[in-house]
C-alpha positions in Angstrom: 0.0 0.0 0.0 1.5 3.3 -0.9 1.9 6.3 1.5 -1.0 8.3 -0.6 -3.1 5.4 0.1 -2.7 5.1 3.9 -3.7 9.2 4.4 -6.9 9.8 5.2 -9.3 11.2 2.5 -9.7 14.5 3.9 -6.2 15.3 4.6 -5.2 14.4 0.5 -7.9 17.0 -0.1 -6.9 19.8 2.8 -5.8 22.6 1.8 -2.7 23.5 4.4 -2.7 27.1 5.8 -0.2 29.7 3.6 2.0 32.2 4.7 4.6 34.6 2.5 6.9 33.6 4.7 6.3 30.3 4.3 6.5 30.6 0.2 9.2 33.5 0.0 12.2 32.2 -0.6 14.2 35.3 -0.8 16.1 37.1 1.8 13.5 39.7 3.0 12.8 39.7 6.9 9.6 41.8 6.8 6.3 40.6 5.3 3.4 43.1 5.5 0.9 40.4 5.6 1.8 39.3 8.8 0.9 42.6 10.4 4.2 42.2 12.7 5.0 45.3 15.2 7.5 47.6 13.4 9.2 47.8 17.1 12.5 45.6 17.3 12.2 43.8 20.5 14.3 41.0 18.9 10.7 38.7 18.9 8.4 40.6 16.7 8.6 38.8 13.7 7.4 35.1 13.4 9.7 32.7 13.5 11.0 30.2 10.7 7.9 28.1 9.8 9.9 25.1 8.5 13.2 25.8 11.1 15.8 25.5 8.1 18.6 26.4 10.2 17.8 24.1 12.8 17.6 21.4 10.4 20.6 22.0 8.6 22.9 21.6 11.6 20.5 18.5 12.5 21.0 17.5 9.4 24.7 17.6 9.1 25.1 15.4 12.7 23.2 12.7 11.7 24.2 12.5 8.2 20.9 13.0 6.6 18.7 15.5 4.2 17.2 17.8 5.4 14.0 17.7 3.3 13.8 14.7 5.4 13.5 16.1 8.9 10.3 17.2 10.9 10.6 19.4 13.8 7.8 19.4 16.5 6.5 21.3 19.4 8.3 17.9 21.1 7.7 14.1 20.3 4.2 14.8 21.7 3.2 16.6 18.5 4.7 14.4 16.5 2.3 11.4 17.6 -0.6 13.6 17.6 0.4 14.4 13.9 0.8 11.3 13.0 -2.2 10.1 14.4 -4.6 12.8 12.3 -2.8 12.3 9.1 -3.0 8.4 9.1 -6.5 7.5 11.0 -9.9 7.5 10.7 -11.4 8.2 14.1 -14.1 5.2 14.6 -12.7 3.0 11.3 -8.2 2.7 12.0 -6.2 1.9 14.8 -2.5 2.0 15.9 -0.9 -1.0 17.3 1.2 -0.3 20.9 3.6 -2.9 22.8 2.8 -2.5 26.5 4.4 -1.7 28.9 5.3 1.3 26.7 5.1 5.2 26.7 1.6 6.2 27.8 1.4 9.1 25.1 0.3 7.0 22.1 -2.7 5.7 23.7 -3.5 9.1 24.9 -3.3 10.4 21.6 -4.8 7.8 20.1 -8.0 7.9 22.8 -8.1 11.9 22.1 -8.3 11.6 18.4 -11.3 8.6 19.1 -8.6 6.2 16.9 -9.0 2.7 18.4 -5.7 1.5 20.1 -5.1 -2.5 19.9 -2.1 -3.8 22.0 0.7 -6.6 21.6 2.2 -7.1 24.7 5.7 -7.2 24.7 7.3 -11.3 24.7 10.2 -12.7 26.9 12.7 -10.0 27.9 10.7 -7.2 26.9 10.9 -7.8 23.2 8.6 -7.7 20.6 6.4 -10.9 19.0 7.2 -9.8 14.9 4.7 -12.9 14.2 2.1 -11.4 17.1 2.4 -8.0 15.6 2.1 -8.9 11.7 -0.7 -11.2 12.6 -3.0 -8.7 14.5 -2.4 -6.0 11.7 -5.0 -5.9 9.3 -5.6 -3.2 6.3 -7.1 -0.8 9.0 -3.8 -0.9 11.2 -2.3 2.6 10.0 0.3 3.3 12.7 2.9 0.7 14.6 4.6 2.3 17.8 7.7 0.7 18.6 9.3 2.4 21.8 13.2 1.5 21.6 15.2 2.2 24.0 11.7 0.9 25.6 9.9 3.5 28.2 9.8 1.7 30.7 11.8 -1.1 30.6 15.0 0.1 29.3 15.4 -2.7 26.7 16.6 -1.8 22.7 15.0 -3.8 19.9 17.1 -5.5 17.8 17.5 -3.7 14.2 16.3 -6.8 12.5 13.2 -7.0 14.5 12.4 -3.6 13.0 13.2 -3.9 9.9 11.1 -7.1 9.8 8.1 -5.0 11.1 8.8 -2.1 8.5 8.5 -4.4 5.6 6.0 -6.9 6.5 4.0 -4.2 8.5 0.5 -2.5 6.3 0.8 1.0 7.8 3.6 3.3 9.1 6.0 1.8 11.7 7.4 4.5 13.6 9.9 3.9 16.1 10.2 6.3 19.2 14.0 6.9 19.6 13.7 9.7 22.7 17.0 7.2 24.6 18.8 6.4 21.4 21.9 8.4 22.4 22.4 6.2 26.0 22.0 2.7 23.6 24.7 0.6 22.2 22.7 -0.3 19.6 22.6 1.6 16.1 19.9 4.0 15.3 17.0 3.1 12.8 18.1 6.2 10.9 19.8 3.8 9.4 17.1 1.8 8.1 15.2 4.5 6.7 16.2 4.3 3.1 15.5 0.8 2.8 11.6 0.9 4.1 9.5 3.8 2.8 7.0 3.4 5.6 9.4 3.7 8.2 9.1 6.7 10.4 11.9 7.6 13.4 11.8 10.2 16.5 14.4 11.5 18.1 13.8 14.7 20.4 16.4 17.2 22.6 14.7 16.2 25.7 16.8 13.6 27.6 20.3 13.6 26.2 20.4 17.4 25.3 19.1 18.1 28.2 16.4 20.4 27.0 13.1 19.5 28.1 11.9 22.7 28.4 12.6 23.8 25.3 10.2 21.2 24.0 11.8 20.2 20.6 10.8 16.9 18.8 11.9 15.6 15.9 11.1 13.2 12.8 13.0 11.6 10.4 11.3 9.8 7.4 10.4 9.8 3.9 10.6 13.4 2.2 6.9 12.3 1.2 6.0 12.0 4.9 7.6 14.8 6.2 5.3 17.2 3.0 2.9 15.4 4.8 3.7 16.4 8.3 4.2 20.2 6.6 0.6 20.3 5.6 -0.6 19.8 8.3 1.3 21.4 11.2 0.0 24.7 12.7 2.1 27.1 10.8 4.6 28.3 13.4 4.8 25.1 15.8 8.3 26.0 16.6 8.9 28.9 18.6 11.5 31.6 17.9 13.4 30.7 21.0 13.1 27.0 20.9 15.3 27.0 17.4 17.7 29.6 19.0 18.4 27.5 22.2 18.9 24.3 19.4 20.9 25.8 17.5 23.0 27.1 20.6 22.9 23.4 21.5 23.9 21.9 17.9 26.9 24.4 18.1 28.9 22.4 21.0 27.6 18.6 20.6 30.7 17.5 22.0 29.4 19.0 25.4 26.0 16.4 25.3 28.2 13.5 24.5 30.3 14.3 27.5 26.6 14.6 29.7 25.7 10.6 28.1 29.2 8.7 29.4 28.4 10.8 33.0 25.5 9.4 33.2 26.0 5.8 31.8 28.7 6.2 34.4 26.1 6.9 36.9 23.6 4.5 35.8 26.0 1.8 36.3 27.0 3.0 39.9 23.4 3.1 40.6 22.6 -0.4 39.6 25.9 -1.5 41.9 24.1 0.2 44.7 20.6 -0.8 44.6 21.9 -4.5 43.7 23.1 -4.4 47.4 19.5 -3.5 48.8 17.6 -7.2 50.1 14.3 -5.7 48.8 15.5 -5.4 45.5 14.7 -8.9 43.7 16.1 -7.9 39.8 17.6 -4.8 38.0 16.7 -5.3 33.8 19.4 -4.0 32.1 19.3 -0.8 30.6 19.8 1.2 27.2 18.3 4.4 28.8 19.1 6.8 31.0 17.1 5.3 33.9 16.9 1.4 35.2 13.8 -0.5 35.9 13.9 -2.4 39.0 12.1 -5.4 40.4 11.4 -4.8 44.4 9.4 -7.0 47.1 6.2 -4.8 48.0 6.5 -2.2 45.2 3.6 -0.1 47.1 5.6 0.0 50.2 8.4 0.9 48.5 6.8 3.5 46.2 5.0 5.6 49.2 8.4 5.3 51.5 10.0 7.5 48.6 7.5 9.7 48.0 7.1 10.8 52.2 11.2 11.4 51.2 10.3 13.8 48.6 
């Protein structure tokens, strides 16, 4: 099934809000359609609607176009996006693997899209012949949470390329803990499968939550897609500044990821010397999950220790 095919009707026929500043592709910073202030407070004029200098650096790091890079108000938008472009509330679904990150079902449950689960098998991984055999032509959307959130785990790269080809809809693989894996990024597998989607985001090893900065990689005819239907400035003015401050010294966040693997591993030393700790699962992430005797007990002493 081709990409065109898995789009909802309405959003093939939408269309997308238009700017100048979104079209112009001069040099020219004021646009008298926008009815900006004239006053220079360094914010009055809207920001980049498609980030280019953000994407460029982006681009340039992890080796890849940038015609093939979405930038959203973090991954959060990026599901809900998703999620609208591909599914027909009442009539498609998206496929999770619990335990997994609560967003897509929130999503999901907001946008009335049905939400069918395959629970993850034996050491948290997935069941390729579970998955492929609950997927049916209404399937639109696969979420596949590796580093897993919250079990730590990676999924191996043949796993998802097996769920990328034999998969009907868009397989999108949520890569927020890439950068504290050993294993390789998907990125790598995007060429090869033209329904694969990847997100990345500058949350957890850019430390930059705050700025709330998702991203996408895919297709260049998912990302158009992505494009039509963003609100036009989704990224703030600030948000690319404090990225591209970030971009300019990555050296600095790789230096923050071996301090805490450091820490992570002198954490799990510690708590494996606790006798109400039963198991620590090993982690690709930047946090570990941990098997204790009375979890309730456990959970209410540390939240009386703030």
């Amino acid at each position: 099934m081709s990409i065109q095919q898995l789009v909802r009707s309405n959003i093939r026929r939408l269309t997308p809000y238009s700017s100048a500043r979104s079209e112009y592709k001069g040099l020219a910073n004021v646009f008298l359609d926008a009815n900006e202030s004239p006053f220079d407070t360094g914010y009055n004029r809207y920001p980049d609607p498609l980030q280019w200098k953000v994407k460029d650096k982006i681009a340039g790091l992890k080796g890849i176009s940038r015609e093939k890079i979405f930038l959203g108000n973090g991954s959060d938008e990026v599901i809900d996006l998703l999620i609208r472009i591909f599914c027909e509330p009442k009539e498609d679904h998206i496929i999770i693997l619990p335990p997994t990150y609560g967003m897509y079902r929130v999503s999901a449950d907001i946008a009335d899209v049905e939400v069918r689960e395959v629970q993850l098998g034996a050491r948290f991984q997935p069941d390729v012949a579970a998955i492929l055999q609950a997927a049916d032509p209404h399937s639109k959307l696969l979420f596949l949470c590796s580093p897993n959130n919250p079990t730590g785990n990676s999924f191996p790269l043949e796993d998802i390329g097996r769920l990328a080809e034999g998969f009907p809809g868009i397989t999108v693989v949520d890569e927020a803990y890439i950068d504290f894996s050993t294993q390789a990024s998907s990125l790598s597998l995007l060429e090869q499968y033209p329904r694969l989607a990847v997100m990345q985001t500058f949350s957890k090893a850019w430390g930059m939550a705050g700025i709330r900065l998702g991203m996408a990689f895919a297709s260049e005819e998912i990302i158009e897609l992505f494009n039509k239907v963003k609100p036009p400035y989704n990224v703030n003015q600030l948000t690319q500044e404090a990225a591209l401050n970030a971009l300019d010294g990555p050296k600095e966040q790789q230096q923050w990821v071996q301090s805490i693997l450091g820490q992570r591993t002198l954490l799990a030393q510690y708590l494996s010397g606790l006798d109400f700790v039963e198991r620590i699962y090993p982690s690709d992430a930047n946090f570990l999950l941990v098997k204790v005797k009375e979890p309730r007990r456990v959970y209410d002493f540390l939240v009386e220790q703030g």
